[in-house]
C-alpha positions as CSV (number, residue, x, y, z in Angstrom):
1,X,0.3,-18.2,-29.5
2,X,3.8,-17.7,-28.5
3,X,7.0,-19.8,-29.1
4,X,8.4,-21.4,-25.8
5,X,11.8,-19.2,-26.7
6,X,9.3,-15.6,-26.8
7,X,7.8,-17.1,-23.6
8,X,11.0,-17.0,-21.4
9,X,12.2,-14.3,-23.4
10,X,9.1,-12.5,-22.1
11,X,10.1,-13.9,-18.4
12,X,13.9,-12.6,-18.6
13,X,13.0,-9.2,-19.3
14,X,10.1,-9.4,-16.5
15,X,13.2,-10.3,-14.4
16,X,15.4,-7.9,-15.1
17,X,12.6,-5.1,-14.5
18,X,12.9,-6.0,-10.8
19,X,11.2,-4.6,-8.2
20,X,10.2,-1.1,-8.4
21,X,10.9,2.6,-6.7
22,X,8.1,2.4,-4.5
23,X,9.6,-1.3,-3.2
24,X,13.0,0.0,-3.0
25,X,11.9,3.0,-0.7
26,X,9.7,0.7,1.8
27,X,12.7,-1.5,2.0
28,X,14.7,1.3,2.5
29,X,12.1,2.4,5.3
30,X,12.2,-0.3,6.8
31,X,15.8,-1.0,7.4
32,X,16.5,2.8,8.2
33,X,13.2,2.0,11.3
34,X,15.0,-1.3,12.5
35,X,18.5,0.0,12.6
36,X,17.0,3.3,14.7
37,X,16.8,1.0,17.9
38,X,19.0,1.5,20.8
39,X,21.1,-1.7,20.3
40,X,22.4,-1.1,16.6
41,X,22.2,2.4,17.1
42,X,26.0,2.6,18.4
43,X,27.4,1.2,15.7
44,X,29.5,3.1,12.9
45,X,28.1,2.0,9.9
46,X,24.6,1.8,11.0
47,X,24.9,5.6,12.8
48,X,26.0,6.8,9.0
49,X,23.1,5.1,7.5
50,X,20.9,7.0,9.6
51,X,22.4,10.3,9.4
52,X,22.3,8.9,5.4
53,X,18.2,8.8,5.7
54,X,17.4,11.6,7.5
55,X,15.2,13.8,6.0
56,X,15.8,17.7,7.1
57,X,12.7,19.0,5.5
58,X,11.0,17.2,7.4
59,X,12.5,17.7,10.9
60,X,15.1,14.7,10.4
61,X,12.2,12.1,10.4
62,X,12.0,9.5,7.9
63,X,8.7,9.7,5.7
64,X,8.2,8.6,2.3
65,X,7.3,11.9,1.3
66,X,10.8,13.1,1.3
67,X,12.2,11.2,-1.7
68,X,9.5,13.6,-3.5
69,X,12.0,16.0,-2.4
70,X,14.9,14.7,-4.1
């Protein structure tokens, strides 16, 4: 049986794990498929993000397969 301090010293670290790569990249996916609409499209930041997240290996579409790439 664990103490209560091992206990949430066993939470903290699960916490600081955070979420992992394959998380990241659907967020990542995500975000890069909403911003690609017409609306948000004209803006700066958003068209650098874009250009950011194409993937030339694979005809400048997004897939997850391209961060195998990297």
């Amino acid at each position: 049986m664990c103490s209560p301090v091992e206990r949430r010293l066993a939470g903290l670290r699960e916490l600081l794990q955070g979420p992992g790569l394959e998380s990241l990249l659907d967020v990542l996916l995500c975000l890069y498929r909403e911003c690609s609409g017409a609306p948000l499209r004209r803006e700066r930041s958003v068209q650098q993000f874009l250009e950011w997240g194409e993937c030339p290996a694979l005809g400048g579409s997004v897939q997850r397969g391209c961060v195998a790439l990297l």
